[in-house]
C-alpha positions, 0 to 999 in steps of 0.5 A: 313885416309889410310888403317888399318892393321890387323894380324891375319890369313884371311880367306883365309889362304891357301895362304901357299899352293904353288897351293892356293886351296880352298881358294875361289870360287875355279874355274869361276862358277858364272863368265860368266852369269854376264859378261859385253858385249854379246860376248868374246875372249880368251885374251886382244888384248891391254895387255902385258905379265908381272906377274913374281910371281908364273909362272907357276901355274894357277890361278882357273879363268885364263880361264874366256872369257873376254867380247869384249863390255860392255852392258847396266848398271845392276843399281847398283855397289857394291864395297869393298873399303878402306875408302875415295875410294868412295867419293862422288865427283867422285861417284855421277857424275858416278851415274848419268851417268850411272845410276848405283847406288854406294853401298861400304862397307869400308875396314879396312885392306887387310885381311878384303877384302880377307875375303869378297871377299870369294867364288868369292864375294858370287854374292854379290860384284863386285870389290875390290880395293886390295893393292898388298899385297892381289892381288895374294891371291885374284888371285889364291883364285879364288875370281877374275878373268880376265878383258879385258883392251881394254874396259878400254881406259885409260890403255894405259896412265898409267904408263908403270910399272903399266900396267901389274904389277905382282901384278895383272897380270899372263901369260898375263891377267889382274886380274884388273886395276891399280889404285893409288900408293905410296912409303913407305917414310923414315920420320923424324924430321929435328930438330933432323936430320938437313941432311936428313938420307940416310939409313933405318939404323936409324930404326933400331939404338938403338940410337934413342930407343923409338923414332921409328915409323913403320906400324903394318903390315906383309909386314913389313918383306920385308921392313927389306929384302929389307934393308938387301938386300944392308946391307948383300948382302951375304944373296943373297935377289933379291925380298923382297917378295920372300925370302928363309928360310934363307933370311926369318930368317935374316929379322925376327931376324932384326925385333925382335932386332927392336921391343925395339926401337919401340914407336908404331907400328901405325896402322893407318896413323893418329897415326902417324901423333901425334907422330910426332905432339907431338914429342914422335918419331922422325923416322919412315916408313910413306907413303907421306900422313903423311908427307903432312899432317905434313909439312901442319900443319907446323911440322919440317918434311920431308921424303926421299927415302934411298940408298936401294930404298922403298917398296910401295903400289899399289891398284888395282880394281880387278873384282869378280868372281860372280860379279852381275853388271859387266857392271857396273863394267866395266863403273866404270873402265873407270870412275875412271880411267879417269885423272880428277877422278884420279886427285880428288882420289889424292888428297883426299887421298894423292896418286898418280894417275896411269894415266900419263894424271892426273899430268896436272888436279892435278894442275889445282884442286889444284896448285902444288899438281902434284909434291907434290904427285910425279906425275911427277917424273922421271922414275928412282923414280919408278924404287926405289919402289919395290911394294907390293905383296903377297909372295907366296912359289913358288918363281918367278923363278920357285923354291919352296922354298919362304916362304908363306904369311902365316909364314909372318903372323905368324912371324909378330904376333911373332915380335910385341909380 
């Protein structure tokens, strides 16, 4: 049901590059005929400063205006979303609201959206539900551009480290809106675990050899960091996404000693949920859905978040340079972010809600589900997820010597074998 990984290069390969040119539309052409409302400003009056990767460089459409009011709805809204995005539950209300017909293509990993949101989304796309581990590509690509979160007016109850995440938010401007969120989970087989592991450690123990499950993913790679990060603290990591060629080295030699202890590289969440049904692994890296869905089904399981926090994933619905209903767009902005569609997103897929306000409508649509997906959960649980973002060569204080998305890519490609 969650998002499928791909590993091959996307189409957008100049990532590698520390300015990512060519990459998309290469500039705002496109961006300001469609845009929502009938005047603009040069900021968001409601944003604040935040985006701490890549400072310095500015993305092709930093200086897009930003429309103050949205106009009268195009009819139609066409979305590149992961599967399960687009349900009708909260669309076919939207449609009748606005009158804005919903058309989504489903994604089957970031890759894939990076792709279709080639040259701005070629006036054929308006959004696109991107994890953190294609927002910057997508950013400096060109391929979206700034929105004005003062015509959104739930932004102000999202979560305070989901406002202007550096993700999707560079110099100030929001290059979309935060959307739903989740940590990577340690997941593991009470039967074989009778006290919880503390440690990502166990996934890379050879005692438990051929019964070890992890994403087939890239990003991976900054899950072996961020555990080297406290196992080595030599290797002087900060940022799991921001890795020098030494740090870089240290994660992919830990992955390639784990790749004999691996079952599966699973590449969907459903994979995952059968080995841990029949048995066939024991430990693994999930997401809470697995987890839910495993304890539902009255499987021995729990997850934990270890001593070295997690990594996570945060989506966000970023708008198309050449977006052609970007009034639409803008309504779909609102809706979506509004507690009781927040609520429904949750549940439905198993994540949790970017707005404050959605925890109380959670229970009220299903008992219990708020704490269930950890939408009350203290400030000191985010602050042990460390979220998804693209790993760019300029490194977030302004050195130039991180490695690329890129060498990411062909790493992993390496390590799986």
């Amino acid at each position: 049901m969650r998002r499928t990984w791909g590993v091959a290069a996307a189409a957008c390969a100049a990532v590698a590059a520390v300015v990512i040119a060519g990459c998309g539309s290469g500039g705002t052409g496109g961006g300001t005929t469609g845009t929502a409302g009938s005047t603009t400003q040069g900021a968001s009056t409601g944003a604040s400063s935040g985006g701490g990767a890549a400072q310095g460089l500015k993305p092709p459409t930093a200086d897009t205006p930003l429309p103050t009011e949205i106009g009268a709805g195009e009819g139609q809204l066409n979305l590149i979303a992961w599967e399960g995005y687009a349900q009708p539950d909260w669309v076919q209300p939207f449609e009748k609201q606005t009158g804005c017909t919903v058309n989504a293509k489903y994604a089957g990993s970031s890759n894939e959206m990076v792709s279709l949101m080639a040259n701005g989304g070629n006036g054929q796309f308006d959004m696109v539900s991107a994890s953190g581990d294609a927002g910057l590509r997508l950013i400096y690509g060109g391929d979206v551009k700034p929105v004005n979160v003062d015509l959104v007016p739930e932004w102000k109850n999202f979560y305070k480290f989901l406002q202007s995440p550096d993700f999707n938010t560079i110099d100030g401007k929001h290059y979309g809106v935060s959307y739903e969120f989740g940590p990577n989970v340690l997941l593991y087989n009470k039967t074989d675990f009778p006290t919880a592991p503390n440690s990502w450690s166990v996934i890379y123990d050879k005692q438990y050899s051929g019964k070890i499950s992890v994403p087939n993913n890239p990003i991976q790679i900054a899950d072996a960091a961020l555990y080297l990060a406290k196992a080595q603290p030599d290797l002087g990591i900060k940022d799991p996404y921001e890795l020098t060629q030494k740090q870089f080295d240290a994660a992919v030699a830990l992955l390639k000693d784990q790749r004999p202890l691996i079952k599966k590289y699973w590449d969907l969440a459903s994979q995952e949920i059968s080995l841990f049904q029949s048995g066939a692994v024991t430990v693994g890296a999930a997401w809470p859905y697995q987890t839910n869905t495993l304890v539902d089904a009255k499987a021995p399981v729990a997850d934990t978040i270890p001593k070295e926090g997690a990594t996570g994933w945060a989506d966000t619905w970023m708008l198309a340079t050449k977006a052609p209903h970007p009034n639409c767009a803008y309504k779909y902005l609102q809706w979506a972010t509004t507690p009781t569609v927040q609520a429904q997103q949750a549940i439905y897929f198993g994540e949790t809600p970017v707005n404050t306000k959605a925890c109380a409508e959670m229970n009220k649509q299903a008992a219990g589900s708020c704490s269930q997906y950890h939408a009350d959960a203290p400030e000191s649980y985010f602050q042990t997820i460390k979220f998804w973002k693209t790993p760019l060569a300029q490194c977030g204080d302004g050195s130039s010597d991180c490695m690329p998305y890129t060498a990411w890519q062909t790493a992993w490609t390496q390590i799986t074998g």
